[in-house]
N, C-alpha and C positions, 0 to 999 in steps of 0.2 A: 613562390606559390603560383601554380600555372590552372588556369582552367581546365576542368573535364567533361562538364556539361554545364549550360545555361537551363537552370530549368524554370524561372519568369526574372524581371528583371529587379528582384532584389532577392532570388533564391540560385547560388550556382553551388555545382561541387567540384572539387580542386584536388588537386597533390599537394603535399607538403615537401618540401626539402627532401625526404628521405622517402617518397614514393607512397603516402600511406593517405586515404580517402577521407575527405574533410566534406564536411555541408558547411556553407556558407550562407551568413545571411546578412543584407546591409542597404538600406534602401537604393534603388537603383544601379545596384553592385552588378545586376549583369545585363545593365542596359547597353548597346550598339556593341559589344562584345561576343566572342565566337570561343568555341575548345581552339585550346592551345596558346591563347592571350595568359599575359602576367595579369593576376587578379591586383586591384587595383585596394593595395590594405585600408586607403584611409579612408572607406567606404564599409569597413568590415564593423559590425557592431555587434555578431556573435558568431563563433564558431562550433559545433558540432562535431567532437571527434568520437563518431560509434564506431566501436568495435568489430559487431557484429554486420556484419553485409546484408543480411535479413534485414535488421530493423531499419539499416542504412538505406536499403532502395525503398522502405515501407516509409520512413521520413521523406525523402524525397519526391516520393508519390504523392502524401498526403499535405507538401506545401507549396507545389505547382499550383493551384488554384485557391488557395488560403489566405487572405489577407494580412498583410504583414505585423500588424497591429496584434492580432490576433496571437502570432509567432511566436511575437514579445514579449506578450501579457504570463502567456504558457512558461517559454525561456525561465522568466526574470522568478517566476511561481517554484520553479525547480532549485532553481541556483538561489532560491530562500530555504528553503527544504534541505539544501546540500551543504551549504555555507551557514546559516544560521542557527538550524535545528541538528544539524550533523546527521541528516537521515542518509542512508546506506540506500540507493535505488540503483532497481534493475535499469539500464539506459533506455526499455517499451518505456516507461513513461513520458518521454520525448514525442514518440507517436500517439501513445492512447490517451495523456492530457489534455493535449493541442486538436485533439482531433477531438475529444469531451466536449473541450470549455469553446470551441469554433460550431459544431453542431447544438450544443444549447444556446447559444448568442441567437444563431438562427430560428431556434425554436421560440424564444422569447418575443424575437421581432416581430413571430406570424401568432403571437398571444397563445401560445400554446405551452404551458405550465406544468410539468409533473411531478407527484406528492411520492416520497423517499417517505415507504414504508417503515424503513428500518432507522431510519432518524435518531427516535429518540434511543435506539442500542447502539450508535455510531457516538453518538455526545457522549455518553457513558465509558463504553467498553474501548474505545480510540478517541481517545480526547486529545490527543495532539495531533492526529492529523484532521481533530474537526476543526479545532483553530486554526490549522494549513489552509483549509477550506476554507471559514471567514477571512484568514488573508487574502486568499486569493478573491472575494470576491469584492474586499476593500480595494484593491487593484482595481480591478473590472470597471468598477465604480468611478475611483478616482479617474482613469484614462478613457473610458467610453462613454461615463454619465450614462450607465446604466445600471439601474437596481434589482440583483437579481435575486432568487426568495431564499431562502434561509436555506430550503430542499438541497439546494447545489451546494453547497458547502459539503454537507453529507456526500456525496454523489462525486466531489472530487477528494475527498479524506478515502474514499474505499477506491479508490484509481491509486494513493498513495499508499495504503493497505497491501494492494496489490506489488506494487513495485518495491516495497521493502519486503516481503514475503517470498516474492518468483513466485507468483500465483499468477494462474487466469483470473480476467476481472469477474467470472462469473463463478470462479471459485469464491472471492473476496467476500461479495454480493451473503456466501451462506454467513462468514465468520461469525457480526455480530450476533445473529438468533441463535446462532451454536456457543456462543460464548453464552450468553441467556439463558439457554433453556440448562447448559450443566451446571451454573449455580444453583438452578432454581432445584436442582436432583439433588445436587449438595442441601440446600437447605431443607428439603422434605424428608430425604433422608434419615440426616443427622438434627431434624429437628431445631436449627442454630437460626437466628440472625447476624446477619454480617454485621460488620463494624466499615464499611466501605469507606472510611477517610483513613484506615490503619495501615499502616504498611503489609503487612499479613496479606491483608485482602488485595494489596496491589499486587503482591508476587504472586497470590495464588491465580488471578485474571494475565496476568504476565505469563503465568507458566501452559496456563490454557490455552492465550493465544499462539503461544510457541509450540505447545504439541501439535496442535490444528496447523499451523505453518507446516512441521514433520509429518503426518496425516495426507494433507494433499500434495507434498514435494515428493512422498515416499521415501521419507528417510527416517522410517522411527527408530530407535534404541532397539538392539538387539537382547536378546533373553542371556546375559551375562550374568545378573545376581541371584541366583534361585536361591541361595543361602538365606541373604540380606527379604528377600521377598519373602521367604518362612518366615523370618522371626517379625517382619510388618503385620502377614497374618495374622500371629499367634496375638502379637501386644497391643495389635489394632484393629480387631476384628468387623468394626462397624465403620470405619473409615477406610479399610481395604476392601470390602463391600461394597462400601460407596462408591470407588474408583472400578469398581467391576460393572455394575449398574453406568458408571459414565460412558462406560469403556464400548459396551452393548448397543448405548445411543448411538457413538459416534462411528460404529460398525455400521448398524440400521441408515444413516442417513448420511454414508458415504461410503459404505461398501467397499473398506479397509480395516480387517480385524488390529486389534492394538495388542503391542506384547507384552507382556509380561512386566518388561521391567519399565515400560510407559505406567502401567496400573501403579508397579511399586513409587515410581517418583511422586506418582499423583497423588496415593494415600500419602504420603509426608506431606504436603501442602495443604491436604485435606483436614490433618491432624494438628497444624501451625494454625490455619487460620480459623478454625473452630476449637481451638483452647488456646488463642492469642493473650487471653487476660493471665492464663495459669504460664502459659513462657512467660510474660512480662515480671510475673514474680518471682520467678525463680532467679 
């Protein structure tokens, strides 16, 4: 492994064997060292292999003046995420974590606090990446003996939001109030109370989030069942309705019409989790 840039003296980027762009990080890994020196492994305490050259000079931007602690805290928060929880993330969250959880440390030091609006829809609607959150900020804790308020937890579950979705963070930022406000249509609608600890109701919040994911990737389901969509109409008239009314919202407040056969999958989830007790007896 040969150096290619020193960029402080525990962050360098390297070649591998086979010529292929590594970040480096490892405390004093690129102290009195120059490009074209053998990286020195037993100094090496995490490697960085993106992909993408974008996010590659955008990481190595954003750790030139970063402390390294900080790096770590980030790192070790991802590779719990990836290793533990088996979450699938885009490689930006490398950048937009590290660069999150380094810019609130700062915030906090100069006693400046900010209240995560959408909190109580992030515990709810993303409840494993709100515990990702409380992990991380048990980390934080335990390595910097600093306590940080409950708000950040939230505020790095929708950074992980993000990165399992291939969303911008300021797409993430709408999901939970969109997930909110189309139950709340579903339940005025169709006049129902959920059963929120049933399964039903998890697949139907599951199926929400994943349209919304399709929605802002721009990849909905194309209008293949007009068949299977007549005969939801006909046998389900008030839960195909309902998914037209969601369908309207989520035009309104992102300005991507939904098709056809997005409405159809939705009235069946519509129709599971508001006669969950009458599937259960059958």
């Amino acid at each position: 492994m040969v150096i290619e840039k020193v960029i402080n003296n525990n962050i360098i980027s390297a070649f591998d064997e086979n010529g292929r762009e590594l970040v480096v990080m490892g405390r004093g890994i690129g102290f009195g060292t120059k490009p074209g020196n053998p990286v020195d492994e037993s100094r090496i305490e995490k490697i960085f292999r993106i992909t993408s050259q974008s996010i590659a000079e955008q990481l190595k931007e954003l750790l030139a003046n970063m402390p390294l602690e900080h790096v770590k805290i980030s790192s070790d928060i991802i590779t719990y995420a990836r290793e533990t929880l088996k979450l699938k993330l885009n490689q930006s969250i490398y950048v937009t974590l590290t660069d999150h959880i380094n810019f609130a440390l700062e915030r906090l030091r100069q006693g400046i606090q900010i209240e995560n609006a959408l909190l109580w829809e992030i515990k709810r609607f993303y409840s494993q990446e709100y515990q990702l959150g409380k992990h991380a900020l048990k980390i934080i804790r335990e390595r910097l003996g600093i306590e940080m308020p409950e708000d950040e937890a939230g505020f790095i579950a929708l950074h992980f939001v993000n990165a399992e979705y291939g969303t911008d963070i300021r797409d993430a930022l709408h999901f939970p109030g969109l997930v909110k406000e189309i139950l709340e249509i579903t339940r005025k609608e169709l006049r129902v109370e959920f059963d929120e600890n049933s399964l039903h109701y998890e697949r139907f919040v599951t199926h929400v989030k994943f349209l919304l994911q399709r929605v802002y990737r721009r990849e909905l389901l194309p209008n293949e069942e007009e068949e299977l969509a007549a005969v939801m109409l006909e046998r389900y008239p008030a839960e195909y309705e309902c998914s037209r009314k969601i369908a309207e919202y989520i035009e309104k407040e992102t300005g991507t019409r939904i098709s056809g056969e997005e409405i159809m999958y939705l009235s069946i989830h519509i129709r599971r989790v508001t006669h969950a007790e009458e599937e259960e007896e059958k």
